[in-house]
Backbone bond lengths (Angstrom), bond angles and torsions (degrees), N, CA, C in turn:
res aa  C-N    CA-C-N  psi(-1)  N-CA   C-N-CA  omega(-1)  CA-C   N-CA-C  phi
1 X - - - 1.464 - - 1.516 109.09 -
2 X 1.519 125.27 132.54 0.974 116.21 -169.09 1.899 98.34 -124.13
3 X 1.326 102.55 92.41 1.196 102.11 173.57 1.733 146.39 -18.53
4 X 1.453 92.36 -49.45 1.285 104.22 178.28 1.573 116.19 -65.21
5 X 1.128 136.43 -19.98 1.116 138.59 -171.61 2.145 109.41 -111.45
6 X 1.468 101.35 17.98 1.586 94.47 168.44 1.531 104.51 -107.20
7 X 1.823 92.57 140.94 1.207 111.60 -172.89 1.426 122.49 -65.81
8 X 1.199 140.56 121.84 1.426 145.58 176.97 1.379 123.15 -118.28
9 X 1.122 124.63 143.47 1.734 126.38 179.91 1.607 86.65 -144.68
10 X 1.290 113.40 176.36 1.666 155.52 -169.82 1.150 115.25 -120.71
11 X 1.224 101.20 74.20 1.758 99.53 167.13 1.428 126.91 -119.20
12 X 1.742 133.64 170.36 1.433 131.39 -172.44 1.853 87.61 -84.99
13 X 1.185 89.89 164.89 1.705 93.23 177.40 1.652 98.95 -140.78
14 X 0.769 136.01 149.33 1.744 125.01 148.73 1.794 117.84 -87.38
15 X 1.171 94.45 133.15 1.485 111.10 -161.30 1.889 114.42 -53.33
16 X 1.706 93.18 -17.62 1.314 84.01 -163.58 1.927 97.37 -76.92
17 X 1.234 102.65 -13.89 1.866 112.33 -167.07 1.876 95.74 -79.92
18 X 1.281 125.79 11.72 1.284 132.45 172.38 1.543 109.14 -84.47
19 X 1.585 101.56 132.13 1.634 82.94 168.41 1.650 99.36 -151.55
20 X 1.245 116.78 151.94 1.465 127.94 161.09 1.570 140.34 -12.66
21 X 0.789 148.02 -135.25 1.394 163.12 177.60 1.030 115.83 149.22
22 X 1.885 140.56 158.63 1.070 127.71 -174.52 1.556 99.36 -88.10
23 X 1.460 124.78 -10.72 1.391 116.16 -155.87 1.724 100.46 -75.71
24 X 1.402 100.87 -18.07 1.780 123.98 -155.89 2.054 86.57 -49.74
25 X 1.319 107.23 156.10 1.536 117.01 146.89 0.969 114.83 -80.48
26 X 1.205 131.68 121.96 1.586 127.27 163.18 1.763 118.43 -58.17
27 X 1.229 91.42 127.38 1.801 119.98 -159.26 1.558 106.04 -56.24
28 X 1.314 141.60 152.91 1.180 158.77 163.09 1.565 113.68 -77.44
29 X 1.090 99.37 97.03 1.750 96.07 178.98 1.419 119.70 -56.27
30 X 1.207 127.89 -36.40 1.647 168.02 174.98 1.846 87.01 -43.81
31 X 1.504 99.86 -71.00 1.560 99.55 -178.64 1.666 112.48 -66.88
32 X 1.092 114.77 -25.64 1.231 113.29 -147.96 1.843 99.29 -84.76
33 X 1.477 110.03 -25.90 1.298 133.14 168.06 1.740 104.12 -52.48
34 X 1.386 92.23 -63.04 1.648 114.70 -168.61 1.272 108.27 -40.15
35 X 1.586 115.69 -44.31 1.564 116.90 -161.56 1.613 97.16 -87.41
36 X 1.300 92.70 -28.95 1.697 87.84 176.53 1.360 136.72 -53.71
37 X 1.412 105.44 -21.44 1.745 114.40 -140.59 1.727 69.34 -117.20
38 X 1.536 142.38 -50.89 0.963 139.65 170.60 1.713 137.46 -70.92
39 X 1.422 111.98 5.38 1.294 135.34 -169.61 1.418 113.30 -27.99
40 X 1.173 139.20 126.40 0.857 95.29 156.61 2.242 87.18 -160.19
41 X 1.303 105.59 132.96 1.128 131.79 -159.09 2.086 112.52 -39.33
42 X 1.249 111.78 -54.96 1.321 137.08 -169.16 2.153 91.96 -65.51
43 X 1.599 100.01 -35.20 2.255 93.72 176.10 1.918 100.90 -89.84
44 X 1.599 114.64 -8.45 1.359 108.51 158.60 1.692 137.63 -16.23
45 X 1.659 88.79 -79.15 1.767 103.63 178.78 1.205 104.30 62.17
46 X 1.567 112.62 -176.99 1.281 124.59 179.93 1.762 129.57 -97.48
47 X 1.139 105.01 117.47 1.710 101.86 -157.98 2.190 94.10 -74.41
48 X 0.729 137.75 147.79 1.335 165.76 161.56 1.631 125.52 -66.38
49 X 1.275 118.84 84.48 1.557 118.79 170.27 1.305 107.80 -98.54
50 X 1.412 100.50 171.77 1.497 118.54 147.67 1.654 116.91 -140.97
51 X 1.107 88.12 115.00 1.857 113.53 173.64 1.633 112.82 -61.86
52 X 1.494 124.52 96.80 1.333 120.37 148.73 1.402 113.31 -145.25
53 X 1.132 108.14 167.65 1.263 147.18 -175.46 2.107 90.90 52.18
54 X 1.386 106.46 38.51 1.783 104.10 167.25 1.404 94.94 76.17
55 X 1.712 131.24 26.70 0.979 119.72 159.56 1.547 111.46 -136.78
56 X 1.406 119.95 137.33 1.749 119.63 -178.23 1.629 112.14 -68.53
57 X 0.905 140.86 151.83 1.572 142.10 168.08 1.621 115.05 -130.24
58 X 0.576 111.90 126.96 1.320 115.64 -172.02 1.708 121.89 -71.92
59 X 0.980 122.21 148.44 1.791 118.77 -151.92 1.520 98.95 -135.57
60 X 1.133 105.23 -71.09 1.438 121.96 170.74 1.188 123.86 -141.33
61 X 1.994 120.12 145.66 1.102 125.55 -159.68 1.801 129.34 114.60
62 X 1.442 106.47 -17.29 1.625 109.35 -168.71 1.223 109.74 -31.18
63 X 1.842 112.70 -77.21 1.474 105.01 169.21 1.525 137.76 -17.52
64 X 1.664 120.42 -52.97 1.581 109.95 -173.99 2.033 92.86 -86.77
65 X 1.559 113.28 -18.89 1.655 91.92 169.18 1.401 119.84 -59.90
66 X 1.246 126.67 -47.62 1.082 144.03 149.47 1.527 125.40 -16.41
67 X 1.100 128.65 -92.25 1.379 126.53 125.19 1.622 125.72 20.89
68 X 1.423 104.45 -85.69 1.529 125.05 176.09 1.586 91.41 -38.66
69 X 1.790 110.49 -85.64 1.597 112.01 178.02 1.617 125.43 -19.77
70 X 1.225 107.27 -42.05 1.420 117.55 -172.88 1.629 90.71 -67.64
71 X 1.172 116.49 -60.85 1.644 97.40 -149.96 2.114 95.51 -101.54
72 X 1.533 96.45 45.29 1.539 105.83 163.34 1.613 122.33 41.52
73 X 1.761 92.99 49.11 1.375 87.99 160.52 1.599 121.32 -111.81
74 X 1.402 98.29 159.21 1.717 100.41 -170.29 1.111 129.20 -90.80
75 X 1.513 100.41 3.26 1.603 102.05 -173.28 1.757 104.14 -170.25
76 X 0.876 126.43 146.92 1.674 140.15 179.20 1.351 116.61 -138.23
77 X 1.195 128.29 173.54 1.620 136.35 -172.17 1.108 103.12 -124.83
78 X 1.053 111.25 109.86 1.744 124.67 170.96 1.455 130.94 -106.84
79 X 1.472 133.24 148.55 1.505 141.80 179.78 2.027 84.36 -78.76
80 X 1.702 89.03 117.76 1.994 98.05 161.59 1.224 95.81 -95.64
81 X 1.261 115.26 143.69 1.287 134.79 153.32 1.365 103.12 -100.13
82 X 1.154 126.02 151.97 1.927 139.09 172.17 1.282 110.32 -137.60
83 X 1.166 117.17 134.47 1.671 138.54 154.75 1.203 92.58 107.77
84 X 1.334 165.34 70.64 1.512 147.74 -162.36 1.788 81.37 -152.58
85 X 1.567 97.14 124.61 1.419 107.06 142.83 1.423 135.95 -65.55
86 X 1.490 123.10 157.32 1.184 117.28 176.19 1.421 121.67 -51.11
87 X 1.238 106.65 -46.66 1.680 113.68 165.17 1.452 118.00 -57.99
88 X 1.229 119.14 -24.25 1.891 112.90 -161.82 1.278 83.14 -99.40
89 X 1.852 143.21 -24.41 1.439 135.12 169.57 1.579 105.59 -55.32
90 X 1.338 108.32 -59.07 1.178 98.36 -167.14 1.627 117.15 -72.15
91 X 1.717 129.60 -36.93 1.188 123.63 155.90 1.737 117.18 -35.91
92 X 1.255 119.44 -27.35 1.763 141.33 -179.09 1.622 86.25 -53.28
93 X 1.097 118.37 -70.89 1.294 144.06 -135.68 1.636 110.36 -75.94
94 X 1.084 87.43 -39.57 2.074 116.29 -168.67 1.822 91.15 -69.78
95 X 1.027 115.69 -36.48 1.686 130.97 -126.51 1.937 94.29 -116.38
96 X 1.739 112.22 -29.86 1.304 95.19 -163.80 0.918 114.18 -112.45
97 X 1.328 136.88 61.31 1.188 145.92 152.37 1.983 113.43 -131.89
98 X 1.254 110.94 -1.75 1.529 128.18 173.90 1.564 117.79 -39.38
99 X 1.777 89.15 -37.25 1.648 88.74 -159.38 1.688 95.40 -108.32
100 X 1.281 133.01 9.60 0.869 156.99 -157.17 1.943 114.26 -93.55
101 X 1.585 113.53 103.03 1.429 111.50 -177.37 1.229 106.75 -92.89
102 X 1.538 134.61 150.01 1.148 131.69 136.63 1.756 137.48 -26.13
103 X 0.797 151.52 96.60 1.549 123.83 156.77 1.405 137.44 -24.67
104 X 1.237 112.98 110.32 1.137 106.68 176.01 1.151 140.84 -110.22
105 X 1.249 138.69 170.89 1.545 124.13 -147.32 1.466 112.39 -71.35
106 X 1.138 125.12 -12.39 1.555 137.97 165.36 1.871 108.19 -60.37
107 X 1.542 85.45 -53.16 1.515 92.91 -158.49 2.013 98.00 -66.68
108 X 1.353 98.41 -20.50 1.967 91.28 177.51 1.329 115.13 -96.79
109 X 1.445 119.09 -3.64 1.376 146.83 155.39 1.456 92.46 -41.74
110 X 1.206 128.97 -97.09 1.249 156.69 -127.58 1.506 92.24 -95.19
111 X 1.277 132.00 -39.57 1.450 121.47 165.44 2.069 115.45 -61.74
112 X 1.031 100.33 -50.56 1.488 109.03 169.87 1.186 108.96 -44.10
113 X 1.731 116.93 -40.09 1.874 105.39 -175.17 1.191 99.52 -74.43
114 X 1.761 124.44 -37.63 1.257 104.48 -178.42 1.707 127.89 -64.34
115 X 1.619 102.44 -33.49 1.502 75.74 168.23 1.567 128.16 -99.00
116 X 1.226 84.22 33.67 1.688 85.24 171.15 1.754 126.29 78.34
117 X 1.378 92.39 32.38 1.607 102.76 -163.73 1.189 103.34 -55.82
118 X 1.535 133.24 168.11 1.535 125.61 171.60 1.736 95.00 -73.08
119 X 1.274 111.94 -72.54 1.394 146.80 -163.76 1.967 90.82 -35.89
120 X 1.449 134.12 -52.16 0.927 130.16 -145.85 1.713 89.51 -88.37
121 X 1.401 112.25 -59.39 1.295 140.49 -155.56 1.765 102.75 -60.29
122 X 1.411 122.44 -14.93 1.586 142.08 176.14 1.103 97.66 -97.24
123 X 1.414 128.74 -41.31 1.449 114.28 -160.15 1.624 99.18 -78.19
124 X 1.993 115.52 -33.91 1.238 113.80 -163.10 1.779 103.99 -66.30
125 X 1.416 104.45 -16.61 1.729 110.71 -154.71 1.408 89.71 -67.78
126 X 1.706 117.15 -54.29 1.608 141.03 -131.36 1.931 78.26 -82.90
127 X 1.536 124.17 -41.29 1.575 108.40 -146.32 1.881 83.65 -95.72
128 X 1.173 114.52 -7.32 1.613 103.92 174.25 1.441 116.26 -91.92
129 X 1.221 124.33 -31.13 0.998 142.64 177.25 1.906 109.53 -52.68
130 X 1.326 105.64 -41.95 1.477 108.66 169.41 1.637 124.51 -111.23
131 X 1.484 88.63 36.87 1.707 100.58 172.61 1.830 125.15 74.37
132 X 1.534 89.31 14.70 1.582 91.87 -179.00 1.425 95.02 -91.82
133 X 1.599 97.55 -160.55 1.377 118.34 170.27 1.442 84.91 -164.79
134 X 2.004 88.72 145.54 1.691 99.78 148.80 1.417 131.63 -74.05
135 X 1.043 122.80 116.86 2.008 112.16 161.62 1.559 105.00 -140.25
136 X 1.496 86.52 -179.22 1.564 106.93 -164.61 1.703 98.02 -107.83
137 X 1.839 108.03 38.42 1.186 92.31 160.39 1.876 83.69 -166.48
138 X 1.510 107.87 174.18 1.101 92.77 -174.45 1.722 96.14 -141.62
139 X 0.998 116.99 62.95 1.573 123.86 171.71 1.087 96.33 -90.89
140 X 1.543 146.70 -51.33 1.429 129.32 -172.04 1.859 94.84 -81.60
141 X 1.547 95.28 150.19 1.402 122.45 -154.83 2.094 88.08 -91.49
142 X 1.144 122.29 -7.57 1.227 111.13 160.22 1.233 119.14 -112.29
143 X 1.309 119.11 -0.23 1.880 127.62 153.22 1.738 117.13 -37.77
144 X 1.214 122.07 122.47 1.537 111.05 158.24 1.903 95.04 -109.98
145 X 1.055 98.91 141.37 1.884 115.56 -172.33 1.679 74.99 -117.98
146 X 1.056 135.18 -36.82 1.989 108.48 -158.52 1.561 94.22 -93.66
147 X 0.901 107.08 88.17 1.046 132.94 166.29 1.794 119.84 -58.60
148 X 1.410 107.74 -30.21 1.784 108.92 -167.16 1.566 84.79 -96.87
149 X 1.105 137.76 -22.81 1.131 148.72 -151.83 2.001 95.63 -90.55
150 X 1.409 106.37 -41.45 1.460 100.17 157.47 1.603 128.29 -91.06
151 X 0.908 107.16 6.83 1.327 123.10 -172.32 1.692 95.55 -104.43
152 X 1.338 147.89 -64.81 0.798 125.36 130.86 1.742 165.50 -3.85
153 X 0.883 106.76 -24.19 1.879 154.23 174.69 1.475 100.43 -83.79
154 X 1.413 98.76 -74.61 1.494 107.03 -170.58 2.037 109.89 -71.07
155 X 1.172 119.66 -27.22 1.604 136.78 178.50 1.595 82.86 -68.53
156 X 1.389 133.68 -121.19 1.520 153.66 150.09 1.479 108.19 33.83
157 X 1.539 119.23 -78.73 1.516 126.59 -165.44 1.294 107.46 -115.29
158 X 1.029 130.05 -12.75 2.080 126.60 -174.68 1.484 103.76 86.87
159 X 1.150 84.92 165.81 1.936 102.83 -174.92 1.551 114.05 -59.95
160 X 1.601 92.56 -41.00 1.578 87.10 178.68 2.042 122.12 -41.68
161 X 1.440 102.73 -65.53 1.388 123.19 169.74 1.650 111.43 -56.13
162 X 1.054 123.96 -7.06 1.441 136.49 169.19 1.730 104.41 -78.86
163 X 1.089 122.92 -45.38 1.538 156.49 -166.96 1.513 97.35 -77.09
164 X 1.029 108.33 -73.49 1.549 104.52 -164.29 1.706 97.30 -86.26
165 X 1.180 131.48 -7.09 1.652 99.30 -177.11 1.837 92.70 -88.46
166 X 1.441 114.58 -17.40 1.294 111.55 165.35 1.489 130.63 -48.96
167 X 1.266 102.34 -52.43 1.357 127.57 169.36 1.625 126.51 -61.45
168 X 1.213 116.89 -24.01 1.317 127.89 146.78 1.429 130.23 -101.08
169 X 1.762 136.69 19.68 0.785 149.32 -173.54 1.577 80.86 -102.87
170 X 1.692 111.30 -53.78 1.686 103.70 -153.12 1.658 90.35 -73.91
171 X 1.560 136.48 -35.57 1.363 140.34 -141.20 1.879 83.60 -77.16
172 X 1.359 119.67 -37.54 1.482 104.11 -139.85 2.041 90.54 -108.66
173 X 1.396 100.82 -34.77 1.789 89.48 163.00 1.488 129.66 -154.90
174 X 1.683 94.34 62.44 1.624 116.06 175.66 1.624 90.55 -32.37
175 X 1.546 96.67 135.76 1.368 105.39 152.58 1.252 117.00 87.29
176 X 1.433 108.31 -23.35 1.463 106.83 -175.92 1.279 122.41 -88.36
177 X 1.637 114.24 117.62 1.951 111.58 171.21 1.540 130.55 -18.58
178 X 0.767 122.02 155.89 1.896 119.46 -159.32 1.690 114.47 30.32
179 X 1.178 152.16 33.36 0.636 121.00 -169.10 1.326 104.75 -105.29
180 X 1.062 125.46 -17.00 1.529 131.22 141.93 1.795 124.38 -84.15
181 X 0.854 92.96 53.38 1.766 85.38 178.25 2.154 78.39 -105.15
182 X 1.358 89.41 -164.44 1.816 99.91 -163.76 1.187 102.68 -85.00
183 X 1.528 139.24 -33.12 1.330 128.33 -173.13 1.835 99.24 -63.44
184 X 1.303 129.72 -48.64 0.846 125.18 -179.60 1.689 146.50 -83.61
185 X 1.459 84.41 1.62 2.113 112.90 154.39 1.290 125.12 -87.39
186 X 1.955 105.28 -39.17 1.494 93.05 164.25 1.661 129.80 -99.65
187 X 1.559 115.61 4.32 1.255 142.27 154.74 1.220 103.72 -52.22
188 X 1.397 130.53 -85.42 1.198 132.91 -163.28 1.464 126.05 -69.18
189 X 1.352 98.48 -24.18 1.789 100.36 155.29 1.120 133.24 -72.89
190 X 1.358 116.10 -11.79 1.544 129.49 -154.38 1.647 87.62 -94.71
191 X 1.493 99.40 -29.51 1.642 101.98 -177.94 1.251 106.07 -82.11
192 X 1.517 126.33 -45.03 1.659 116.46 173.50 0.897 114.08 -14.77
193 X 1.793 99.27 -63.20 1.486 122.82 -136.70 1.481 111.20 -82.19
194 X 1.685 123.16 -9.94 1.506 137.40 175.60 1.891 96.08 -93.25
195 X 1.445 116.20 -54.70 1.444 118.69 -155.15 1.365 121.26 -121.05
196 X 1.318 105.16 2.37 1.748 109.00 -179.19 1.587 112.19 86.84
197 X 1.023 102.94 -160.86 1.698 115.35 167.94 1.642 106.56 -100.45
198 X 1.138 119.32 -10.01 1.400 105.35 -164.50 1.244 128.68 -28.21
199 X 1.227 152.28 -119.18 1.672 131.47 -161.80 1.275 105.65 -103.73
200 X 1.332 121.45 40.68 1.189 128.14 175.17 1.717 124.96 -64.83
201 X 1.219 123.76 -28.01 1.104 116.09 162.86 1.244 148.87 -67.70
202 X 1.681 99.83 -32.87 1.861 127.72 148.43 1.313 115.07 -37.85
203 X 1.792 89.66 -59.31 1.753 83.16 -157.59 1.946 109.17 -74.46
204 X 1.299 91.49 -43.03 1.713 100.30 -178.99 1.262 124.82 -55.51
205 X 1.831 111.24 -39.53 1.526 104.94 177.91 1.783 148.24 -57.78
206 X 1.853 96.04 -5.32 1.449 118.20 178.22 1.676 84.59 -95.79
207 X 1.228 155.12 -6.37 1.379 139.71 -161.33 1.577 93.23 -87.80
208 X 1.564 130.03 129.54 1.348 124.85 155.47 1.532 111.88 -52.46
209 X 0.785 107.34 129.93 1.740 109.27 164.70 1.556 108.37 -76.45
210 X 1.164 132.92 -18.40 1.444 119.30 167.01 1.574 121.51 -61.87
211 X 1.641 100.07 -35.45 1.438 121.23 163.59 1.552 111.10 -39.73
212 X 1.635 113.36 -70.52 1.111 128.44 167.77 1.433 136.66 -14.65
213 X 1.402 81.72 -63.17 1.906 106.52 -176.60 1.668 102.76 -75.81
214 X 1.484 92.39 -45.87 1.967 83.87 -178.58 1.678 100.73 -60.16
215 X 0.907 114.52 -63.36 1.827 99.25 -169.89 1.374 115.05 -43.89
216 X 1.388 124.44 -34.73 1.149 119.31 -159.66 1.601 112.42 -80.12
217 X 1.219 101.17 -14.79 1.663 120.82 -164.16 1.672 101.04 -88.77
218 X 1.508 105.84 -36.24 1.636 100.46 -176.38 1.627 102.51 -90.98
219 X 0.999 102.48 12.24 1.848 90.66 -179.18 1.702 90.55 -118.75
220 X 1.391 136.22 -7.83 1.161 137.93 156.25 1.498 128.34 -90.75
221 X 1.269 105.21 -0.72 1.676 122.48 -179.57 1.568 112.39 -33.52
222 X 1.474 114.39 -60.45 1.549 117.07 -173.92 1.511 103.99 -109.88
223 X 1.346 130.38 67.86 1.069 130.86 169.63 1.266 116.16 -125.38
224 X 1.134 116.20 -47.17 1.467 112.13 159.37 1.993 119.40 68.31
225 X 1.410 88.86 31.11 1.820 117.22 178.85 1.502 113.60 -129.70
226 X 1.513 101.20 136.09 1.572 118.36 174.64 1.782 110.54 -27.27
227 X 1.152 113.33 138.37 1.570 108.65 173.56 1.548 95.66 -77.17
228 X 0.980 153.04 14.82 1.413 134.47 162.55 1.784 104.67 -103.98
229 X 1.054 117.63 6.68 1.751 122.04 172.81 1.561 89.95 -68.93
230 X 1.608 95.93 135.77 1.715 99.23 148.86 1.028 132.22 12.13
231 X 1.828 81.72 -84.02 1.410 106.87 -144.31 1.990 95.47 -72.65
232 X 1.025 97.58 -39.69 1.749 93.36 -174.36 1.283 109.83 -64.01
233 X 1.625 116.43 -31.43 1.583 102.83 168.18 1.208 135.89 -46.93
234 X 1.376 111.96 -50.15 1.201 146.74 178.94 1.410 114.52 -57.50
235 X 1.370 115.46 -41.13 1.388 122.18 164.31 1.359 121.21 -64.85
236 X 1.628 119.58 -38.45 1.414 121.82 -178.53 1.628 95.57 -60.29
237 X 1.191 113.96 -48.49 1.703 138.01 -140.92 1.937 81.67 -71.21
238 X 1.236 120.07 -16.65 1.627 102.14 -166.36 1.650 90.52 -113.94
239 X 0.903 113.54 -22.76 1.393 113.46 177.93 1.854 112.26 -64.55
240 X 1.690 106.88 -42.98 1.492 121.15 169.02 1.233 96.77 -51.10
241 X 1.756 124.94 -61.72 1.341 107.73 -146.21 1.751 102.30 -92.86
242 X 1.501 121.51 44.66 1.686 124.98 170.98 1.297 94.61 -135.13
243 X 1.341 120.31 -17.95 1.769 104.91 162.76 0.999 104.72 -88.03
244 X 1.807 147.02 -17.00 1.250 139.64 -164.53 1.718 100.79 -88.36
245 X 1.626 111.29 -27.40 1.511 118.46 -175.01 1.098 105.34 -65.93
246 X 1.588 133.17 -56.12 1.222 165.26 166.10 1.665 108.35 17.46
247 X 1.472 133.98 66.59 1.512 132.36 -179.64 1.635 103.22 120.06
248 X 1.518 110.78 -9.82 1.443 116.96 173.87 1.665 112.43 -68.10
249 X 1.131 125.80 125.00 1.488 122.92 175.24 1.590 115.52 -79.65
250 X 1.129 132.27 153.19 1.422 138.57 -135.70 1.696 88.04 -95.08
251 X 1.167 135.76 43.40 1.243 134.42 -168.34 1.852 99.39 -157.32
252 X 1.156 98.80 -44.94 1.206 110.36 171.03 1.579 125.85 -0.06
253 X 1.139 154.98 88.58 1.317 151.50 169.21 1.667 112.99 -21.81
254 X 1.800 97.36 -60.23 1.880 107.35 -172.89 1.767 99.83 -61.62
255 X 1.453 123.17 -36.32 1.374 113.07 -149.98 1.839 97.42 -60.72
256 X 1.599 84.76 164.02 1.757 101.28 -166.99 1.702 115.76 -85.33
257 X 0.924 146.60 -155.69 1.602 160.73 147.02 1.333 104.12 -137.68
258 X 1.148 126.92 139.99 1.780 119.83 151.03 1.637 99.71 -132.84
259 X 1.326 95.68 121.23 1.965 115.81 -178.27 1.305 71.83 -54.34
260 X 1.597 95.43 148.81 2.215 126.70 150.71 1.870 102.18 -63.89
């Protein structure tokens, strides 16, 4: 079957003239709920038949057909395919999602600026504003790639604390590898957001960050949760404030507390 040469047109169909195939996966009700309750027309697209013998089959799309049914519509616009054997549908089927990437959190990054999201369009202001940039890679040492990890930040504590743990990320180790990866955006905010900035850049900037990361990693060993959970914040965030104690005497004015 040589794809490029099957005939297709755009037509409305009524949903009830839709029908199955055996090759189909059987659909997720779970999802099929999901898209429902979240509908919303413009993440639609075009669902995928193939027309033979005067009947549609479905190719791609079950889920939003599904969906559609749920919230009682009578009719949708679908890609026809024509002339396709039962076999060249289902080879269709096997075959069309191959060339097919995910989205990735960059790529909804960068759609959000375009439409002007609040949420995206603050975060781009707050990470330019202190000499970063967003990308979807992080070889340059003013790249942030964790992207959910600021997105998060800004959800959790507000822009402000988005701002300043930036601002002391670059003050305390411009330049230095990981020091923006995500354990250490939502770490260090988590600390803002308990203790301020206070002399945090003094004391922290002699701390290796390899130091850092190793502690933080063996006290996260069996946890097996997103570094933007709580609880892992909270863990980086106590780990900061025992390297920040670090030569402080137990009387100390500067030394920290962090409540359990």
């Amino acid at each position: 079957m040589n794809t490029k040469y099957i005939k297709q047109r755009i037509e409305s169909i009524a949903l009830d003239r839709i029908a199955p195939a055996d090759y189909q996966r059987p659909t997720c009700s779970t999802q099929v709920k999901d898209i429902a309750a979240k509908f919303d027309m413009a993440k639609l697209g075009m669902p995928v038949v193939s027309e033979r013998d005067g009947h549609y089959y479905l190719l791609d799309g079950a889920h939003r057909v599904a969906a559609l049914r749920e919230l009682e519509f009578s009719h949708a616009t679908f890609i026809v395919l024509e002339g396709l054997t039962y076999e060249e549908e289902a080879a269709y089927f096997m075959r069309q999602n191959e060339n097919m990437r995910p989205l990735t959190r960059f790529n909804l990054y960068k759609a959000g600026l375009e439409a002007k999201n609040e949420l995206y369009v603050n975060i781009e202001r707050i990470v330019r504003a202190n000499g970063y940039i967003v990308s979807g890679s992080a070889k340059n040492p003013n790249a942030i790639s964790a992207i959910h990890a600021l997105e998060t930040v800004a959800a959790v504590y507000g822009y402000v604390v988005l701002f300043e743990t930036l601002v002391l990320i670059r003050q305390t180790w411009d330049g230095i590898k990981n020091a923006t990866n995500r354990e250490f955006i939502v770490g260090v905010a988590d600390f803002v957001d308990r203790f301020g900035t206070v002399d945090f850049a003094e004391r922290m900037r002699v701390v290796n960050i390899g130091s850092i990361l190793h502690d933080y990693n063996a006290r996260i060993f069996s946890f097996n949760k997103s570094s933007s959970d709580p609880i892992m914040r909270r863990t980086f965030c106590r780990v900061l404030v025992e390297h920040y104690n670090h030569g402080l005497g137990s009387r100390s004015k500067k030394r920290l507390y962090m409540e359990e």
